[in-house]
C-alpha positions in Angstrom: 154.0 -11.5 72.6 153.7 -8.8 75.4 152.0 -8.3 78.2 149.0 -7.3 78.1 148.4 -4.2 79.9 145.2 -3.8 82.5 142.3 -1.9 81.6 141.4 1.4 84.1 139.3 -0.5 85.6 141.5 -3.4 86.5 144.3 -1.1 87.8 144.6 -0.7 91.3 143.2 2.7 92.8 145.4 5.1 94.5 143.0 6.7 97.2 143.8 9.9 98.8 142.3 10.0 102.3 139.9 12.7 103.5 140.5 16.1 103.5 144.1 15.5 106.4 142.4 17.1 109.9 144.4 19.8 111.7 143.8 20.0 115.5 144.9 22.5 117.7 147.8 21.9 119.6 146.9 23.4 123.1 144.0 25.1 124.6 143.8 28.3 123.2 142.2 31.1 121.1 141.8 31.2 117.4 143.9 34.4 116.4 143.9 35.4 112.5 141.3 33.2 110.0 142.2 34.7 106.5 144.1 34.6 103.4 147.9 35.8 103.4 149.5 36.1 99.5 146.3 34.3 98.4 146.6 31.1 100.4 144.6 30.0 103.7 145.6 30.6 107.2 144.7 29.9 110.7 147.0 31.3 113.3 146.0 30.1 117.1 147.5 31.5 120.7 148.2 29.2 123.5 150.2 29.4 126.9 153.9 28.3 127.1 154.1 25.3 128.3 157.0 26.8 130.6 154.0 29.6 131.8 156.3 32.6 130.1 154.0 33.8 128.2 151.5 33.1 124.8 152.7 30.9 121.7 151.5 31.2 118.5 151.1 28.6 116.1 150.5 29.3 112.7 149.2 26.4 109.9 149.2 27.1 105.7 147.6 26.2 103.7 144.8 25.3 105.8 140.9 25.5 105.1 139.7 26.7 108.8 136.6 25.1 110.6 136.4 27.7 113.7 136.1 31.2 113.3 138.5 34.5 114.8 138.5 34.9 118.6 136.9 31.1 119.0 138.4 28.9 122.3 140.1 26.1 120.8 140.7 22.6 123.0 143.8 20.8 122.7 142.6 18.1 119.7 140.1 19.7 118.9 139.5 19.4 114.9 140.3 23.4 113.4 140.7 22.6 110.0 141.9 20.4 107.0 144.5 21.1 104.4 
């Protein structure tokens, strides 16, 4: 006789989590909010940390929460993917 297999509802669940934040990685300014070949993109621009100049860090895919030209806080919540 074989085991007998659990119903759907007996199996255990596999849960995604929330929608992943993405938080900014410096102070800075939200550069580019748009779509690029059809998929979500939120560029910001931040100092160096060496003081040379701007960075720019770029996330895809990624559903923005702050809008083009917006100061950004170091942690601060910008998005989710």
């Amino acid at each position: 006789m074989s085991a007998r297999r659990p119903a759907a509802a007996e199996r255990p669940a596999f849960r995604l989590s929330p929608k992943p934040a993405v938080r900014a990685p410096a102070d800075g300014r939200v550069a580019f909010v748009g779509m690029v070949a059809g998929k979500p993109v939120l560029s910001l621009d931040h100092r160096d940390p060496d003081g040379d100049g701007l960075l720019r860090t770029t996330y895809e895919p990624v559903l923005a929460s702050v809008d083009r030209g917006a100061t950004v806080r170091r942690g601060e919540v910008v998005g989710t993917v």
